[in-house]
Residue, then its C-alpha position, 0 to 999 in steps of 0.5 A: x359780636x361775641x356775647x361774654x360772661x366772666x363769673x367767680x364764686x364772688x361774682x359777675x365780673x363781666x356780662x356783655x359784648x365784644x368783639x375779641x377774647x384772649x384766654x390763659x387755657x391751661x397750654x397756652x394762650x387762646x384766641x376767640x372771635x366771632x364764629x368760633x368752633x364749639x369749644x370748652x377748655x380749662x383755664x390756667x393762670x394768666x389775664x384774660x382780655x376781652x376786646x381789641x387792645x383789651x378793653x377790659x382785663x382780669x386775673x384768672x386762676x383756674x376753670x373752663x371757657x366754653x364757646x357757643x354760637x358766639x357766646x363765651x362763658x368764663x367760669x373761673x375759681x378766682x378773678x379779679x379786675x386788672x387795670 
């Protein structure tokens, strides 16, 4: 399981865990699972899942995603919930 985190100056909009995460970075789609290597990355514009299927989806504009040890932080100037 990856512990994940999405925060916005505004707000947490996410603290949990799941088991996939799909990001904008700024040249492409990435994809996260348990036991990723180390990384960090800017984030472009787009919708990042979180889960299989996912479960939870937000707008990002902009900021970092950094992988550790199973733990993603998504750091982003603006999100917002998508449904």
């Amino acid at each position: 399981m990856l512990t994940v985190s999405v925060i916005s100056p505004e707000a947490v909009l996410f603290a949990g865990t799941t088991d996939s995460v799909v990001a904008p970075a700024f040249d492409g789609q990435l994809g996260i699972l348990t036991g990723h290597a180390p990384m960090v990355t800017l984030l472009g514009t787009g919708e990042l899942r979180l889960g299989e299927g996912g479960q939870q989806r937000f707008k990002v504009e902009g900021g970092f995603l950094q992988v550790v040890d199973d733990v993603v932080r998504v750091v982003t100037e603006h999100a917002s919930p998508l449904k």
